[in-house]
C-alpha positions as CSV (number, residue, x, y, z in Angstrom):
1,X,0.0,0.0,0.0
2,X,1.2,2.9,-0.6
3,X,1.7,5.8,2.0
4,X,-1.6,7.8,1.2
5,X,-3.6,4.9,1.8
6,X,-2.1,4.3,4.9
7,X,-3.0,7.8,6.1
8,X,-6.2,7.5,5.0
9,X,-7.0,4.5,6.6
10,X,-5.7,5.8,9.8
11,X,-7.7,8.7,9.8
12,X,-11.2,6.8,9.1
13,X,-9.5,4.2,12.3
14,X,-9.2,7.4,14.4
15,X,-12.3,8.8,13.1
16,X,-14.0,5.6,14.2
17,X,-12.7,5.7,17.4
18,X,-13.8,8.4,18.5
19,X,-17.7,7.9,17.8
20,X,-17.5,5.1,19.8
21,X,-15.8,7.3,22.5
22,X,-19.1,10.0,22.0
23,X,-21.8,7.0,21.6
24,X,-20.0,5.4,25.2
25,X,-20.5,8.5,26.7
26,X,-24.4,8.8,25.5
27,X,-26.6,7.9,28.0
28,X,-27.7,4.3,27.3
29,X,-31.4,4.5,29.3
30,X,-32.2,7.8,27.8
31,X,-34.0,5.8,25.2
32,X,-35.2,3.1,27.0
33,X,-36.9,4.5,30.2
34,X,-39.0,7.5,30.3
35,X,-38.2,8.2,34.0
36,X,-41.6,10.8,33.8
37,X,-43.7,7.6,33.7
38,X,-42.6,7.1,37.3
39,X,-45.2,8.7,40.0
40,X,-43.1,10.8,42.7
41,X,-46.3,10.7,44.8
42,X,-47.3,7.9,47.0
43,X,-48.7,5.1,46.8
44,X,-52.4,3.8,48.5
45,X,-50.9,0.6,48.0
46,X,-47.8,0.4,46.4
47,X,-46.1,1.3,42.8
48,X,-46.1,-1.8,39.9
49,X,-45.0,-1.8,36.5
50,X,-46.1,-3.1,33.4
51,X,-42.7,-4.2,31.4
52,X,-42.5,-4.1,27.6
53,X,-39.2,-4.8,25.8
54,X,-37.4,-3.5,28.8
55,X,-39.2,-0.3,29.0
56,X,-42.2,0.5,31.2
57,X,-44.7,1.3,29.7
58,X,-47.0,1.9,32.6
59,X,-47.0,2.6,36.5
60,X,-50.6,1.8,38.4
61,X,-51.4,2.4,42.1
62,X,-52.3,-1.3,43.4
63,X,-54.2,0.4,46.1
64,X,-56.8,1.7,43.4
65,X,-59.1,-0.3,41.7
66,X,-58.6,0.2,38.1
67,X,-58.7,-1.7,34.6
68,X,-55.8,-0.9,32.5
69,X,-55.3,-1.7,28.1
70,X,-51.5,-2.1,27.1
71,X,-50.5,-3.7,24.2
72,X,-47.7,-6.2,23.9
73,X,-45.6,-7.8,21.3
74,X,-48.4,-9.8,19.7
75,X,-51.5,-8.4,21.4
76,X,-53.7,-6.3,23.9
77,X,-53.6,-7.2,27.5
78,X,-56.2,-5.5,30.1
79,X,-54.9,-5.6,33.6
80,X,-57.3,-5.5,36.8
81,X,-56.5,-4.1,39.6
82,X,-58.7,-4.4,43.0
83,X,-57.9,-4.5,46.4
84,X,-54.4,-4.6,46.1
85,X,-54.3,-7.0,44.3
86,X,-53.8,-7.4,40.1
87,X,-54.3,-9.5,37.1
88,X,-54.6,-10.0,33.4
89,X,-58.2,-10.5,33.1
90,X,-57.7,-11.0,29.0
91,X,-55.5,-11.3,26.4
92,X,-55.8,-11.7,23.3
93,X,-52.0,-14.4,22.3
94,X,-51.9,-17.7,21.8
95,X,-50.4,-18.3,26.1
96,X,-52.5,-17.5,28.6
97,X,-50.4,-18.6,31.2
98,X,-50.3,-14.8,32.6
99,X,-53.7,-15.0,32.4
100,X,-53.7,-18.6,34.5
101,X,-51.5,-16.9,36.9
102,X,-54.8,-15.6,38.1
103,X,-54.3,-12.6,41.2
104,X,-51.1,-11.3,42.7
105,X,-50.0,-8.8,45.5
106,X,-47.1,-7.5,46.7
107,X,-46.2,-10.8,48.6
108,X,-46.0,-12.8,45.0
109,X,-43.0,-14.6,44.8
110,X,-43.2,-14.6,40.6
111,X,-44.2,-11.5,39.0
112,X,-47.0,-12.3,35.8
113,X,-44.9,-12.7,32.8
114,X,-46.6,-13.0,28.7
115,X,-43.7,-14.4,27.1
116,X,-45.4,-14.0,23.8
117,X,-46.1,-10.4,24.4
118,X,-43.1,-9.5,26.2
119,X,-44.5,-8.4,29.3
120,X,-43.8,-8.9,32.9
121,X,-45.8,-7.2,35.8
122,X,-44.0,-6.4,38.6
123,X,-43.8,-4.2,41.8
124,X,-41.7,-0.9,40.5
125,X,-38.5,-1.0,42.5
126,X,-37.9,-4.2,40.8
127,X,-38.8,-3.4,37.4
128,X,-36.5,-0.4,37.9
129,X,-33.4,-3.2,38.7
130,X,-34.4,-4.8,35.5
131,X,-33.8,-2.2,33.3
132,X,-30.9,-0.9,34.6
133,X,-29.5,-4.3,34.8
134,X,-30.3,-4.9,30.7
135,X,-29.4,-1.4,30.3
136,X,-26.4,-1.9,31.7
137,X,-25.4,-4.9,29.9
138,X,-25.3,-3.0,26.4
């Protein structure tokens, strides 16, 4: 090779490293969690969180009875929530294991999880270990 070919490739190597060194230095959650979704106000019961794709896409109060509508990978799910206690009451995917799971509180050792929808529901402070952990891992 000659020696302007060298120089050029050096220069597109340097170049190169130094987007990595600005995307390392990029925030890697910025994208994934909206930290606004989380309530700073407390809880009648306490905080859970609906978990798509490593995101949440939804805080609810369990001490306030409430239906809820998120959509998953494949399909809808409505969650119910009543006296502090939640569940998937349908979904529309081809599992309905989360469904099965029938109601959980804040003493349930498994969170409900739709693998084919990508969801897991569970109390916030974990949810919030989850991402970080995958967001962490990138």
């Amino acid at each position: 090779m000659k020696k302007k070919e060298w120089i050029i490739l050096a220069v597109i190597a340097l170049a190169a490293l130094i987007m990595l060194g600005v995307m390392k230095m990029i925030p890697k959650n910025s994208a994934e969690r909206d930290p606004s979704l989380m309530p700073e106000e407390d809880a009648k019961g306490i905080w859970v969180a609906v978990v798509n794709r490593n995101k949440a896409i939804l805080y609810f109060d369990s001490g306030i009875d409430a239906e809820y509508q998120v959509t998953g990978n494949v399909s809808d799910m409505t969650i119910e929530v009543a006296d502090g206690r939640w569940r998937v009451k349908e979904v529309e995917c081809y599992d309905f294991t989360c469904k099965n799971m029938g109601w959980v509180d804040e003493e349930a050792i498994l969170p409900i999880i739709c693998l084919p929808n990508d969801i897991v529901i569970v109390d916030a402070e974990t949810a919030a270990n989850m991402i970080s952990e995958v967001n962490d891992g990138n």
